[in-house]
C-alpha positions as CSV (number, residue, x, y, z in Angstrom):
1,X,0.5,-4.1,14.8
2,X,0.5,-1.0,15.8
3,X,1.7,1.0,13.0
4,X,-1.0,-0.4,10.7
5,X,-3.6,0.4,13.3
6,X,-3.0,4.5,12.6
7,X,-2.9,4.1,8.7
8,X,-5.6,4.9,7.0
9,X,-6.3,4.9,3.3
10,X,-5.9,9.2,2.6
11,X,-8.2,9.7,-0.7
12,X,-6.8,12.2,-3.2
13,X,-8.6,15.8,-2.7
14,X,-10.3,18.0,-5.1
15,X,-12.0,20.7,-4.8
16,X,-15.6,19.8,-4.7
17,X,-17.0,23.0,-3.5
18,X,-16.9,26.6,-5.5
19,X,-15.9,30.0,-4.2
20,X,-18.3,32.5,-4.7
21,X,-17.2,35.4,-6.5
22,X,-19.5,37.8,-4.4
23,X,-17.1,37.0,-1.2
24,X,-14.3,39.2,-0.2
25,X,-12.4,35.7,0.1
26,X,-12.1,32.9,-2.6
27,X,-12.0,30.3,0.5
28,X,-15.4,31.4,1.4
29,X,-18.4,29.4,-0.8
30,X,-21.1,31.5,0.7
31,X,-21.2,35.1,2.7
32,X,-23.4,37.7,4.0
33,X,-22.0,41.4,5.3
34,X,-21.1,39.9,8.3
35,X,-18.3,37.4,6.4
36,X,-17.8,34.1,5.2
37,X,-20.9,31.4,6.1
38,X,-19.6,28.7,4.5
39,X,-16.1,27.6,3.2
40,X,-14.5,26.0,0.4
41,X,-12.9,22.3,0.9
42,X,-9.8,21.9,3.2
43,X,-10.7,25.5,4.9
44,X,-12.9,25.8,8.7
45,X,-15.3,28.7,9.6
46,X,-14.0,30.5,12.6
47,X,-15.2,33.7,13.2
48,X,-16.8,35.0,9.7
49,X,-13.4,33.8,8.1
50,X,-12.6,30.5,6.3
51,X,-8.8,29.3,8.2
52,X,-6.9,26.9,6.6
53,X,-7.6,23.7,8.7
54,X,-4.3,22.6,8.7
55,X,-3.3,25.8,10.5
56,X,-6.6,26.2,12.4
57,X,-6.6,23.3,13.5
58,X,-3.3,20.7,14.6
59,X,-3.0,17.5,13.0
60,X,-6.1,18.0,10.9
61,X,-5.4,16.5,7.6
62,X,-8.2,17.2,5.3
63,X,-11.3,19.5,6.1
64,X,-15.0,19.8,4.6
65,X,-18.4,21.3,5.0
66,X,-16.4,23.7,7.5
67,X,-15.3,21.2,9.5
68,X,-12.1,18.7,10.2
69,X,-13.0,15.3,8.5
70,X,-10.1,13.6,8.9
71,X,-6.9,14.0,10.9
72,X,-3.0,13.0,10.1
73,X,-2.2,9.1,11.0
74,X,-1.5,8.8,14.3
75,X,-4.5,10.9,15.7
76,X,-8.6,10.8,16.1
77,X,-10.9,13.5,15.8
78,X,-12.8,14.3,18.9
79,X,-14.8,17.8,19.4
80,X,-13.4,19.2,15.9
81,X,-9.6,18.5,17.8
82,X,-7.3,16.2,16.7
83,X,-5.6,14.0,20.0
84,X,-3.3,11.3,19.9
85,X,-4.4,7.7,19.5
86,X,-3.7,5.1,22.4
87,X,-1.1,2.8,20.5
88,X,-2.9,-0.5,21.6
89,X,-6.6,0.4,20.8
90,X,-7.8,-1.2,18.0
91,X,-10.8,0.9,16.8
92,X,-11.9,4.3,17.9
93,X,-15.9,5.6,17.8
94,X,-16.9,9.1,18.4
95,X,-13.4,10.2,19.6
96,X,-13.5,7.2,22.1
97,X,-12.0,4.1,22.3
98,X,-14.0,1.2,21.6
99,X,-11.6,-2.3,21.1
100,X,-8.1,-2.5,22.4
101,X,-5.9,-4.9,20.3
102,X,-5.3,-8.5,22.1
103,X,-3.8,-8.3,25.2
104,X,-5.3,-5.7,26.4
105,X,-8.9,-4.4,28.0
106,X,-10.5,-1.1,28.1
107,X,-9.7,0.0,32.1
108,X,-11.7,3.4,32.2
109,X,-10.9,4.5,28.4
110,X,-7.9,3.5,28.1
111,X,-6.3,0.3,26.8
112,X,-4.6,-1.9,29.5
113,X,-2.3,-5.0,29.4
114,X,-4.3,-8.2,30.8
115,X,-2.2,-9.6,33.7
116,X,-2.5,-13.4,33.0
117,X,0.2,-14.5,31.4
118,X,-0.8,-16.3,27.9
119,X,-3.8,-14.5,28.3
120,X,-5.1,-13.3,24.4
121,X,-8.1,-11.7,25.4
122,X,-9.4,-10.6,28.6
123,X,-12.7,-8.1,28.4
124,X,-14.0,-8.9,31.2
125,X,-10.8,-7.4,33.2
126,X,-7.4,-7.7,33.7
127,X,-7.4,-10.5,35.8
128,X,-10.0,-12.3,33.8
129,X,-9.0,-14.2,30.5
130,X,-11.9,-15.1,28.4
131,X,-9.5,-16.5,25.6
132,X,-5.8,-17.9,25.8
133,X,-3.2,-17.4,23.3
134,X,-2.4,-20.6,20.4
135,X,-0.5,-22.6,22.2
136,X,-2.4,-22.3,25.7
137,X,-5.7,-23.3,27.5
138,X,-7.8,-22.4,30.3
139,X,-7.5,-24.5,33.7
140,X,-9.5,-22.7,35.6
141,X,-7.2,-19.7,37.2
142,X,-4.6,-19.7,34.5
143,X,-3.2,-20.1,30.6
144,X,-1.2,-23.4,30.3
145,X,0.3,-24.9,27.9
146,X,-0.1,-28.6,28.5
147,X,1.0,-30.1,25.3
148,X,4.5,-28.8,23.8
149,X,4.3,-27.7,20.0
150,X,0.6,-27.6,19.9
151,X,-0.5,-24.7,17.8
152,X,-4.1,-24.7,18.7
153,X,-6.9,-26.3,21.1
154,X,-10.1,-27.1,21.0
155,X,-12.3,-28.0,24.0
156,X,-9.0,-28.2,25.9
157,X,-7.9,-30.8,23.3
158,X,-4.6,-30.2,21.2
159,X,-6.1,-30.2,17.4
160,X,-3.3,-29.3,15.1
161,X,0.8,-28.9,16.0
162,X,3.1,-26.1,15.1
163,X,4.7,-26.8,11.7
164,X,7.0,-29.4,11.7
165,X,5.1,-31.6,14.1
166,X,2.4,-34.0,14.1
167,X,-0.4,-35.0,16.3
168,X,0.0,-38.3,17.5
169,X,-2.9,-38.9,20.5
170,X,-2.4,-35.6,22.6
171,X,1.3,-35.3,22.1
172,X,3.3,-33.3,19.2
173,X,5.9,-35.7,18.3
174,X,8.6,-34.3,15.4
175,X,7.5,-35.5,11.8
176,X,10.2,-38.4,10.9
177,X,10.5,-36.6,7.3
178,X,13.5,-34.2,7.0
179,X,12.4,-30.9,5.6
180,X,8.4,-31.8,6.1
181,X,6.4,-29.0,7.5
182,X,2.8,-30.6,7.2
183,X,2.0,-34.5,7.6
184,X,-1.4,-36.8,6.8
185,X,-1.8,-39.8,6.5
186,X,1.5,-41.0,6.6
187,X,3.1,-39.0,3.8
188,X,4.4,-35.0,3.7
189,X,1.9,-33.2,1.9
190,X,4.0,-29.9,2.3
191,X,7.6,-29.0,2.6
192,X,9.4,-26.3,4.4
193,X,11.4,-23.6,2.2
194,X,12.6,-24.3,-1.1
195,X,12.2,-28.5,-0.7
196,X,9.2,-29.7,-2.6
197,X,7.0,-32.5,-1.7
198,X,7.9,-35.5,-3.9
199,X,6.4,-39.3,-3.7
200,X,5.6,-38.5,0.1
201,X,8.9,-37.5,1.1
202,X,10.8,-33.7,0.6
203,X,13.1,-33.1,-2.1
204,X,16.7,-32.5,-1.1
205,X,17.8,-30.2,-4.2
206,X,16.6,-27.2,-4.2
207,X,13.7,-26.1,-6.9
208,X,15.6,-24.2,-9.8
209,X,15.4,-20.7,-10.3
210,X,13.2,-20.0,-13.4
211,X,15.1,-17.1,-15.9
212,X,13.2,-13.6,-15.7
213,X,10.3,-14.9,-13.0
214,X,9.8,-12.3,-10.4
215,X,7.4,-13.7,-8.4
216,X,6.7,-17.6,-7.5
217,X,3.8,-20.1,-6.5
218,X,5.6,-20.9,-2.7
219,X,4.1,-24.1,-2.7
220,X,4.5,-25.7,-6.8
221,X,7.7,-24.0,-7.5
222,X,6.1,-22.7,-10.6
223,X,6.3,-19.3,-11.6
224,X,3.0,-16.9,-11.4
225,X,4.8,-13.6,-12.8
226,X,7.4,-12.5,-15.3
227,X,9.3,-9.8,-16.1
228,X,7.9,-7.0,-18.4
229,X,8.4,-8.1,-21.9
230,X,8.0,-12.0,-21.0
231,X,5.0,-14.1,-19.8
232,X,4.3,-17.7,-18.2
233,X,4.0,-20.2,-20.6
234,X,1.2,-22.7,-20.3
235,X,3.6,-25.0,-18.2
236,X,4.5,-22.3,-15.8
237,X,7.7,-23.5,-15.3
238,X,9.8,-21.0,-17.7
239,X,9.2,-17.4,-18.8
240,X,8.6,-16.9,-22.7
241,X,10.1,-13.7,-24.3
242,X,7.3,-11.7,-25.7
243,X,7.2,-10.4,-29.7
244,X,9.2,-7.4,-30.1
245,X,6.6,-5.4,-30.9
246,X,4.8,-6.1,-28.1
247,X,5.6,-4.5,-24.6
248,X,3.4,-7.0,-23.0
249,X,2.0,-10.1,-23.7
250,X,0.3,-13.0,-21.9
251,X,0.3,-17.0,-22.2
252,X,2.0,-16.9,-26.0
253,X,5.0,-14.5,-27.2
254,X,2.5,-13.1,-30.1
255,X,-0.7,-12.5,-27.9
256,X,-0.2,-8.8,-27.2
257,X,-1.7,-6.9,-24.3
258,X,0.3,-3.6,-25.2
259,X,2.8,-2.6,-27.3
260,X,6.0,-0.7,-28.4
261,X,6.1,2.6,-29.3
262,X,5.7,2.9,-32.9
263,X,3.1,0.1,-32.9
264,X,-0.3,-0.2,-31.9
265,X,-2.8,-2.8,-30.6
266,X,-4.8,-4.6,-33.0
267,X,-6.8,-8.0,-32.4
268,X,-4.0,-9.1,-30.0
269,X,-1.1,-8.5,-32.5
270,X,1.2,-5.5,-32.8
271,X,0.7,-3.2,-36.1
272,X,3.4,-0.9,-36.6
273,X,2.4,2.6,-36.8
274,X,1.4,3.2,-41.0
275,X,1.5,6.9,-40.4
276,X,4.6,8.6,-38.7
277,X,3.5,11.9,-38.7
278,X,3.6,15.0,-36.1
279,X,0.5,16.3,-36.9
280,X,-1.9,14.1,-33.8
281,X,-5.3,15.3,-36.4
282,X,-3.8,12.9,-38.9
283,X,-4.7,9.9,-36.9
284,X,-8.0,8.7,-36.8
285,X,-7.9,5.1,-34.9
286,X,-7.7,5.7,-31.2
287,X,-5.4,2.9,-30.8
288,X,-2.9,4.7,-33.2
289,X,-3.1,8.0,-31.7
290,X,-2.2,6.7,-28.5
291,X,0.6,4.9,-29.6
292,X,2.5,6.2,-32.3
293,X,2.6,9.7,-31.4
294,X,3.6,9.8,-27.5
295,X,2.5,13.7,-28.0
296,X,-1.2,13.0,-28.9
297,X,-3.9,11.7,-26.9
298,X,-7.7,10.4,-27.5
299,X,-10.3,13.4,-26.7
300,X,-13.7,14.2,-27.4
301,X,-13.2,11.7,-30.9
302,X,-10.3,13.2,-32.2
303,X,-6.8,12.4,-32.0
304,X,-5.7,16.2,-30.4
305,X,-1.8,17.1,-29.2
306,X,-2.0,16.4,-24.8
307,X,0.6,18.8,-24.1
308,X,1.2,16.2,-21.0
309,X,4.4,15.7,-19.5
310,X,3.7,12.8,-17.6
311,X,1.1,9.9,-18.2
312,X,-0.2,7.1,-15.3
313,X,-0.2,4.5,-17.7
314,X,-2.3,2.3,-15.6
315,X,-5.1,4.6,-15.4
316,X,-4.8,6.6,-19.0
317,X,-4.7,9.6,-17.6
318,X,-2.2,12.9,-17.9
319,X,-0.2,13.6,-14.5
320,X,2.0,16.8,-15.0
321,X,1.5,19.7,-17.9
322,X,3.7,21.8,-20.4
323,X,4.3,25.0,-18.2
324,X,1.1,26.8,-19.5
325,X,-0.9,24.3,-19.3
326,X,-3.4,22.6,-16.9
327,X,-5.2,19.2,-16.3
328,X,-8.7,19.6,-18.1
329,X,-11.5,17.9,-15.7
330,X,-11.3,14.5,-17.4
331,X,-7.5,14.7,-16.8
332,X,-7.3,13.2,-20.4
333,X,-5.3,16.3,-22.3
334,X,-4.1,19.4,-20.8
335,X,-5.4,22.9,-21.8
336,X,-3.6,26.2,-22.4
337,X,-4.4,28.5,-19.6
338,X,-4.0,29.7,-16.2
339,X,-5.3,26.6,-14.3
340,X,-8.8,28.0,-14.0
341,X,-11.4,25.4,-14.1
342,X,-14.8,28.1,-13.6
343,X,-14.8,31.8,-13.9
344,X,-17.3,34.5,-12.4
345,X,-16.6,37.6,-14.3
346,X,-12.4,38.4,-13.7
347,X,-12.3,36.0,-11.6
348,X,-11.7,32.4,-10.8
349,X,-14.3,30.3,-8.6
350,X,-12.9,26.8,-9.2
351,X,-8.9,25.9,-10.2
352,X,-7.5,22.6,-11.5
353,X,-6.9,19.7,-9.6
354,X,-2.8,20.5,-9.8
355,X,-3.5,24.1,-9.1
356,X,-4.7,26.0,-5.8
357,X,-6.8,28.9,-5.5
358,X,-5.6,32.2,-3.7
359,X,-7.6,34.5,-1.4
360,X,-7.5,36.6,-4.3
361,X,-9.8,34.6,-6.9
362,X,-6.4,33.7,-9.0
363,X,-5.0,30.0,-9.5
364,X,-1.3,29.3,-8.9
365,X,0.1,25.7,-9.7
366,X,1.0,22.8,-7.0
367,X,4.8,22.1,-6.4
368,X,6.4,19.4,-9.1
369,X,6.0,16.3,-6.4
370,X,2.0,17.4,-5.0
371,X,-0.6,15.6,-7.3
372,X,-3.2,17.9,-5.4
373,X,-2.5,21.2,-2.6
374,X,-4.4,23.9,-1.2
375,X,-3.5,27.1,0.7
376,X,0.1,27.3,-0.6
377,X,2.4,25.0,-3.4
378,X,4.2,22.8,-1.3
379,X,0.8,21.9,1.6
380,X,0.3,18.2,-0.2
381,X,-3.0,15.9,0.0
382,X,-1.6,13.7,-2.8
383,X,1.1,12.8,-4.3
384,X,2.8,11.9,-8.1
385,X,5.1,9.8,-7.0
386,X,3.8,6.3,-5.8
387,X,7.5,5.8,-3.7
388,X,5.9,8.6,-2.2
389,X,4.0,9.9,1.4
390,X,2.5,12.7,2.8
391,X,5.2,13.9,5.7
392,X,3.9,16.8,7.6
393,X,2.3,18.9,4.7
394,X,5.2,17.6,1.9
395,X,5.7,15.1,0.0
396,X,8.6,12.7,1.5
397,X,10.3,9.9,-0.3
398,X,9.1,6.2,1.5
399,X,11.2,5.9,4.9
400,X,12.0,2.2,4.1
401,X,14.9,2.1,1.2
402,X,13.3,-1.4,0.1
403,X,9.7,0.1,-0.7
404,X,8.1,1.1,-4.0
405,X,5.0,2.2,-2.6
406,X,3.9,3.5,0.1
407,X,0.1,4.5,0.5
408,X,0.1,8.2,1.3
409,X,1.8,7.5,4.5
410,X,6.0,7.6,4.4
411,X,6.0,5.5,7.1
412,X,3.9,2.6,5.9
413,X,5.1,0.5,3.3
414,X,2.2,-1.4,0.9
415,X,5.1,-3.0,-1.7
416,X,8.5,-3.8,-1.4
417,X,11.5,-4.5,-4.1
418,X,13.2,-7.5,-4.9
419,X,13.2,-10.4,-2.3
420,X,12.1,-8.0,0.7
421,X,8.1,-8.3,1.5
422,X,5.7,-6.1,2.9
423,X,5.5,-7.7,7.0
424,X,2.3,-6.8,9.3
425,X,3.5,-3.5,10.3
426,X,4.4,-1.8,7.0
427,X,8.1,-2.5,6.7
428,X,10.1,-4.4,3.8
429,X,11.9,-7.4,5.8
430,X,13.9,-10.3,4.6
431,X,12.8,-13.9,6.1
432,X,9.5,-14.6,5.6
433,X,6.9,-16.6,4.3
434,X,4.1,-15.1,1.6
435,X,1.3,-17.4,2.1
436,X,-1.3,-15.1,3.5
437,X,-4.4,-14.8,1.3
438,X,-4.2,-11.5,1.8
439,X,-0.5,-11.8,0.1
440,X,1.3,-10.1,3.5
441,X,4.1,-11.3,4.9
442,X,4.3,-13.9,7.5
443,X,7.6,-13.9,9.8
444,X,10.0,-17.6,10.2
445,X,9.0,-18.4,14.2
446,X,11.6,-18.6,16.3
447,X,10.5,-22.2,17.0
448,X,11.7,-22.7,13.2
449,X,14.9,-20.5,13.9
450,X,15.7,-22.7,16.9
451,X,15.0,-26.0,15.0
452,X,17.5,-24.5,12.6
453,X,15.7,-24.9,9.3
454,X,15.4,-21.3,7.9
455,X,17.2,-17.9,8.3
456,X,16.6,-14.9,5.3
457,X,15.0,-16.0,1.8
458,X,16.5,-16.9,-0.9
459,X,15.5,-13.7,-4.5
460,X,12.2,-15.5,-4.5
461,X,11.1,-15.0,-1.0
462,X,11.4,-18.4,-0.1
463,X,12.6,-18.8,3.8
464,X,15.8,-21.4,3.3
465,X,17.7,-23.2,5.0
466,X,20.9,-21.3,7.2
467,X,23.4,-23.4,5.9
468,X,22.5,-23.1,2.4
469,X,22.2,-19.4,2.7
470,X,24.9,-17.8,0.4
471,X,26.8,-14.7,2.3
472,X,24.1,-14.7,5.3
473,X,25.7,-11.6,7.6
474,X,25.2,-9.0,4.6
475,X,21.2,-10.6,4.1
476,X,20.7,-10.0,7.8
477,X,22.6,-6.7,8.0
478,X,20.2,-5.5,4.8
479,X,17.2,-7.0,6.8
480,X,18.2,-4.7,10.3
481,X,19.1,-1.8,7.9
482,X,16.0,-1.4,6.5
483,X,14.0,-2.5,10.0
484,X,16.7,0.6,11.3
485,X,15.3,3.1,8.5
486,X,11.8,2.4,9.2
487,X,12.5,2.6,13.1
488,X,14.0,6.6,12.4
489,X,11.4,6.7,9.7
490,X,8.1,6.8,11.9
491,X,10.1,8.9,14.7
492,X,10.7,11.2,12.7
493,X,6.7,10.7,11.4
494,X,5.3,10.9,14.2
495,X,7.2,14.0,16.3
496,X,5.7,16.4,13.9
């Protein structure tokens, strides 16, 4: 809980203010003969001089207008300073804390742990609960839990069990179907793990893996993702290999949603490329410059040579240039140059988005792993890399050795690989469930664990049984290593 409460979403920066060529100081965007009176994004006015905020200011992350806007994860601006958050408050206003997570209550300012045991929230005061934890209710001077395996309370009533119980009166009583984790009217409606609910009762076998799925419905057993190069068929119980022309396709192997090089989209189908030819001018589809010429890109109604090193596929757009070359604004082709978006006379006002200005009016280029910098080539705001965060002023692999992604923070992981999912504090963890709407990861309780129905997940993420786990020790030693990496990940994080 914690962790998640000190990430926030870190946009990519650009510079959105121009020097002024007039200055003495391309990081000034106004001045008079006294000095700088106003500065360029990501620098403060202090004195008549525009300062880097990240060295004028500690733990500022991003600056504008002359001022800190936002500071590193972990702190809150307050009075243009950047302080440490309190690790239970839940949402800070004006540099002061306004909502402490449950559990605790603001005591002058600061967040502190209610006293009454089963106590969820207590804002009235320490020794005050105003609402009891799942589980508990309110008798008047404490939190009790008066019915075993009750999961909620209404009224002081027991409405609705823990999984793997039923209400019967006011009394959780087991559910007499092995395997059943919800019950009504009489029959299981749903099953725990990988059984399935079949004529009332919970399938013993376990559902079959579907070939080249990579991610499941948890509750159907059907598959709701393939592989690149296959797609569901209608049945969603198998993965269909896609045309070979086609890189991707959806619901039949010939309806094509992209293709392979040396073929391009046309009314669903893949055409192969008519005209193989170096020359991008020669192509005069869009659909064939893109594709059949990996040099060439679409721009201004022509088919023109990107000089692009790298392309975000997802978002059509050029990531990294030929040395020589920099991002044009559109970020569509790159153009030969000195990274120089805007000139005043000899010399540069505004630089390219992969480029950073100098004091001197001149442009220099970002280091390989910084989508965006300023001040110098390795001080990051965004990165290339999406298995990549913003450490200090670098950009730093993700912590966790299970994540893909990681949203501008190293620490914080927003996808995971194979059968690990993203949990409620950022880390990739074996043995949970992924039913939240919001698709995050929901731990096994240990009131499952000690009714020994499930232990890690099984490829698909499904929590399984203990004794049908195949070679269980290394799953829960991969599980603690990557809990241990995270662990020495936001240490190291947060000591900066």
């Amino acid at each position: 809980m914690m962790i998640l409460l000190i990430v926030s979403l870190l946009s990519a920066v650009a510079y959105s203010s121009s020097s002024d060529a007039s200055c003495p100081s391309a990081y000034c965007s106004s001045c008079n003969s006294q000095g700088c009176t106003e500065c360029i994004d990501n620098y403060v006015l202090i004195e008549g001089q525009c300062v880097y905020a990240r060295t004028a200011i500690s733990h500022c992350y991003k600056a504008k207008n002359n001022k800190c806007e936002k500071c590193f994860d972990g702190y809150y601006l307050k009075n243009q300073q950047c302080i440490a958050k309190d690790k239970n408050c839940d949402e800070y206003e004006n540099g002061m804390c306004e909502e402490c997570e449950d559990g605790y209550t603001l005591v002058n300012g600061v967040c502190t742990a209610c006293s009454i045991k089963g106590c969820e929230k207590c804002t009235r005061g320490v020794d005050t609960c105003d609402e009891c934890e799942d589980g508990y209710k309110w008798n008047g001077n404490a939190c009790i839990q008066p019915v075993p395996n009750c999961d909620d309370f209404d009224d002081g009533e027991c409405t609705e069990c823990i999984d793997g119980y039923m209400l019967n009166g006011q009394t959780c009583e087991k559910i007499p179907i092995n395997n059943c984790r919800k019950y009504k009217n009489g029959v299981c409606v749903k099953c725990f793990g990988p059984y399935k609910p079949v004529n009332g009762t919970c399938t013993e076998a376990v559902a079959q893996v579907i070939e080249h799925c990579i991610e499941y419905d948890d509750d159907e057993f059907e598959c709701e993702e393939c592989e690149i190069g296959y797609t569901v068929d209608k049945s969603e119980t198998k993965c269909i290999q896609c045309d070979p022309s086609c890189k991707t396709c959806e619901d039949y192997a010939n309806k094509c949603e992209t293709c392979n090089e040396g073929y391009y989209i046309q009314d669903n189908s893949c055409v192969r490329c008519s005209i193989q030819s170096d020359v991008c001018g020669d192509y005069k589809n869009e659909d064939q410059c893109y594709s059949c010429n990996n040099k060439c890109n679409w721009y201004n109604g022509a088919c023109v040579e990107s000089h692009c090193t790298k392309m975000d596929e997802d978002e059509d757009e050029c990531e990294q240039c030929e040395d020589g070359y920099y991002l044009e604004k559109d970020r569509k082709i790159c153009i030969k140059g000195d990274g120089c978006l805007e000139k005043k006379g000899d010399k540069c006002v505004k630089c390219s988005q992969d480029f950073f200005i100098t004091s001197d009016f001149k442009c220099l280029r970002c280091d390989a792993a910084c989508k965006t910098c300023s001040d110098s080539a390795s001080s990051c705001h965004s990165c290339f890399d999406k298995s990549s965060g913003i450490s200090k002023v670098t950009c730093t692999k993700c912590f966790d050795p299970h994540c893909l992604e990681c949203d501008e923070n190293p620490v914080i992981c927003t996808k995971c690989t194979g059968n690990y999912t993203v949990n409620e504090i950022g880390q990739c963890q074996m043995g949970c469930f992924k039913e939240d709407v919001e698709n995050k990861c929901t731990m096994c309780s240990d009131r499952q664990n000690e009714m020994n129905i499930y232990y890690p997940p099984t490829d698909e993420g499904i929590c399984m049984s203990y004794s049908k786990m195949p070679n269980t020790p290394s799953s829960t030693e991969d599980s603690s290593i990557s809990v241990f990496f995270t662990f020495i990940g936001i240490t190291v994080f947060l000591l900066f």
